[in-house]
PLY file of the C-alpha trace (Angstrom):
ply
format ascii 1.0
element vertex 177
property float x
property float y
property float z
element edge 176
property int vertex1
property int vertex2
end_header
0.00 0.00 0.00
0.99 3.39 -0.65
1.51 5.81 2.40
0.19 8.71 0.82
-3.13 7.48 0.68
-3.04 6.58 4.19
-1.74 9.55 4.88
-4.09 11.51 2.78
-6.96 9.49 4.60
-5.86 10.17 7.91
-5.27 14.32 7.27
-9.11 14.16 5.60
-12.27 14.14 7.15
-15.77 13.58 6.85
-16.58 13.00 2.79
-13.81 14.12 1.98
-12.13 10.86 3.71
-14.53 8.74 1.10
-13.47 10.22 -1.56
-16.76 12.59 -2.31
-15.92 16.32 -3.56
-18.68 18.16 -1.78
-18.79 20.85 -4.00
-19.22 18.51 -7.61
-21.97 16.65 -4.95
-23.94 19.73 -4.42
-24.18 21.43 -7.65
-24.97 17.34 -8.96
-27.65 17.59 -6.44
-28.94 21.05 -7.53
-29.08 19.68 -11.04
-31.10 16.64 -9.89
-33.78 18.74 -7.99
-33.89 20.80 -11.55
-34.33 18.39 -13.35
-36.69 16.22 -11.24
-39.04 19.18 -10.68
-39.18 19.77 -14.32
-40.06 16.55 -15.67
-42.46 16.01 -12.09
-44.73 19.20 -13.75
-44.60 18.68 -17.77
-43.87 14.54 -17.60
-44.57 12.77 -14.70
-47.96 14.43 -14.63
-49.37 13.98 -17.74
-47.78 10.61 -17.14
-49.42 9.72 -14.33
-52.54 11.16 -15.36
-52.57 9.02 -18.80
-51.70 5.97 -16.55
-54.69 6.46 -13.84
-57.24 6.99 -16.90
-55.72 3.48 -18.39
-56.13 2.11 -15.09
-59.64 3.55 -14.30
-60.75 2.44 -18.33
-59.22 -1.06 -17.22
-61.12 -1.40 -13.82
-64.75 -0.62 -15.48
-63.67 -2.86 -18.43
-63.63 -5.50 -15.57
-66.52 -4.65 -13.73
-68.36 -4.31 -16.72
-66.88 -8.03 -17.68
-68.20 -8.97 -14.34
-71.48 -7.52 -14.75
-71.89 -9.07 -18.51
-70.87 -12.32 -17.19
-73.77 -11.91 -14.03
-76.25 -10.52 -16.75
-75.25 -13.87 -18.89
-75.61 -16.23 -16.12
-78.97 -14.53 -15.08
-80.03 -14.45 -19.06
-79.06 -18.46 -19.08
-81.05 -19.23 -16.26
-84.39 -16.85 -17.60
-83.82 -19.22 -20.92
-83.46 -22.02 -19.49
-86.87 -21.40 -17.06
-88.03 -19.78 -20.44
-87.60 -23.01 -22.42
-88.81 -25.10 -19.60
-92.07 -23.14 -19.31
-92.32 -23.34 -23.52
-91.96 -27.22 -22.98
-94.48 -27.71 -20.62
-96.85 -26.20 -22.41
-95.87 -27.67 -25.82
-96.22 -31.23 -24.06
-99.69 -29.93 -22.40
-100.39 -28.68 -26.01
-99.78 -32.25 -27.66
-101.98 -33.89 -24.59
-104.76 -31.84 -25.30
-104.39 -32.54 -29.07
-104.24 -36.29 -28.41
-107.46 -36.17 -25.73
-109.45 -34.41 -28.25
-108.51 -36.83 -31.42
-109.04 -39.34 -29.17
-112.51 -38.14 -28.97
-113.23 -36.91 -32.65
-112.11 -40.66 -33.33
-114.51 -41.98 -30.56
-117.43 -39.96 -32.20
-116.50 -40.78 -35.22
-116.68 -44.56 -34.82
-119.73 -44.03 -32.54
-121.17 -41.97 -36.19
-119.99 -44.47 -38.36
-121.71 -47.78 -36.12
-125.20 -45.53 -35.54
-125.50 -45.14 -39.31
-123.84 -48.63 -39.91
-127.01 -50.08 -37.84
-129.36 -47.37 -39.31
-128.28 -49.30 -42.76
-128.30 -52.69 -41.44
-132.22 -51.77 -40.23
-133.07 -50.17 -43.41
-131.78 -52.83 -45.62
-133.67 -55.55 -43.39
-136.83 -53.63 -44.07
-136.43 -52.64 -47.65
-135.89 -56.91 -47.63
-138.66 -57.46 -45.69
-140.81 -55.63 -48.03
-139.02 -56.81 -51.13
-140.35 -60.61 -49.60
-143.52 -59.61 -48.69
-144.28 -57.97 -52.10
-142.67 -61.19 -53.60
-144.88 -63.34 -51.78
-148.00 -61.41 -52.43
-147.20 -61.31 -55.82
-146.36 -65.17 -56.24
-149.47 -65.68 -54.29
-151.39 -63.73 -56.74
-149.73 -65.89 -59.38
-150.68 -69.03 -57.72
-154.02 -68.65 -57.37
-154.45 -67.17 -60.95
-152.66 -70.48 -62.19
-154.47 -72.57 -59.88
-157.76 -70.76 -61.33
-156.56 -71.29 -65.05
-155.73 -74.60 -64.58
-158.80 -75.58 -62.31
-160.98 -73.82 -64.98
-159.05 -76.13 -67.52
-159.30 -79.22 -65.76
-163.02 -78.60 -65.14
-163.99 -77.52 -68.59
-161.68 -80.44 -70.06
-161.35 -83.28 -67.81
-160.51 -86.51 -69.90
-157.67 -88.30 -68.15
-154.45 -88.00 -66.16
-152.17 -87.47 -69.45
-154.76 -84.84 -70.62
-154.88 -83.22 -67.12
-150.65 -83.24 -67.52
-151.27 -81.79 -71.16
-153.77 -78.89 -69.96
-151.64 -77.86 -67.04
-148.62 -77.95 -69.39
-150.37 -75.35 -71.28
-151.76 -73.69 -69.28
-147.93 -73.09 -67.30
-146.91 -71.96 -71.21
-149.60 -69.31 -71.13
-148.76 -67.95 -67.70
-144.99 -67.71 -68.95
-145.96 -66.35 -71.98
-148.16 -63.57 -70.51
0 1
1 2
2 3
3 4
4 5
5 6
6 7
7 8
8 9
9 10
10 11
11 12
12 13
13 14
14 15
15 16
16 17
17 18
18 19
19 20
20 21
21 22
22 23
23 24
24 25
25 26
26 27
27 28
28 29
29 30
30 31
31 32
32 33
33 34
34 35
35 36
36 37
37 38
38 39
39 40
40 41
41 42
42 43
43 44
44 45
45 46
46 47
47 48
48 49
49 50
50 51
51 52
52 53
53 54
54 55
55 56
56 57
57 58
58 59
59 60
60 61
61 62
62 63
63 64
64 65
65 66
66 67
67 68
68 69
69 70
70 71
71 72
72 73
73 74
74 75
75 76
76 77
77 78
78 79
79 80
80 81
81 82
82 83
83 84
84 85
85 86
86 87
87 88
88 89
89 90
90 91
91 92
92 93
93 94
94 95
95 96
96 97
97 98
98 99
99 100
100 101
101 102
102 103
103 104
104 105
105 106
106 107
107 108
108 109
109 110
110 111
111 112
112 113
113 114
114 115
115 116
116 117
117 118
118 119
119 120
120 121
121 122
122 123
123 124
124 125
125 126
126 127
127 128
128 129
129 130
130 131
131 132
132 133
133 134
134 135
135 136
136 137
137 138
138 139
139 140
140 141
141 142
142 143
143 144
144 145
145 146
146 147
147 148
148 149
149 150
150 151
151 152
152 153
153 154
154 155
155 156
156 157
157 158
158 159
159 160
160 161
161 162
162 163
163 164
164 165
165 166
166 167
167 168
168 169
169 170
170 171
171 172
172 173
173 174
174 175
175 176
């Protein structure tokens, strides 16, 4: 080590003995201050200010994300009670529907058997007095043919072939007429 610099050390004192020229240290301070005041009014401020409006913008852009996202899940829930409600009454809707074929088909069977039998009954009397016309009519026939051939039997009894003969004809006639 070099005794001048302990010497130098030991004659100094207070900065001095670090090494610090109080006088550079001072006028270095005066020029911070300067400088620090300056850009503290025309930098830091407008800085500062830009910087709490980005933060501020920031913060409601989250609380507003917050808010959409409680407005969604409300909005979810209101569609999903919506669609609920929508299905309930579609499926009451289709029940209804069903019920009321159900009964359009009922009355229309119950229609379709009540005329059905209303035919059935018709048909058995338009029969019945298809017969009975038949009959009276075949019964008029029969005693008109039993008259013609009595009255040719009587008026021309010979024998049994000439009976057979006479009602022969007398059949032929009937036909004919």
């Amino acid at each position: 080590m070099d005794l001048s610099l302990i010497h130098l050390a030991a004659t100094a004192s207070g900065p001095a003995a670090l090494g610090i020229d109080v006088g550079a240290f001072v006028v270095q301070l005066l020029t911070f201050l300067v400088v620090f005041l300056v850009l503290k009014r025309w930098a830091f401020a407008p800085i500062l200010k830009r910087l709490d409006e980005r933060r501020a913008l920031i913060e409601s852009g989250v609380a507003l994300g917050e808010e959409m996202r409680t407005q969604k899940a409300k909005l979810a829930d209101e569609i999903a009670k919506q669609l609920q409600a929508t299905r309930d009454q579609a499926d009451k809707v289709l029940a209804d529907a069903e019920t009321d074929a159900r009964k359009v088909i009922e009355e229309a069977e119950s229609a379709a058997r009540t005329r059905a039998d209303a035919m059935v009954r018709s048909a058995h009397r338009q029969i019945q007095i298809t017969a009975d016309h038949e009959r009276a009519q075949l019964e008029r026939e029969l005693i008109s043919l039993v008259a013609d051939v009595s009255e040719a039997v009587l008026s021309e009894k010979l024998d049994t072939k000439r009976d057979a003969a006479l009602i022969d004809k007398a059949l032929r006639e009937r036909k004919a007429a």
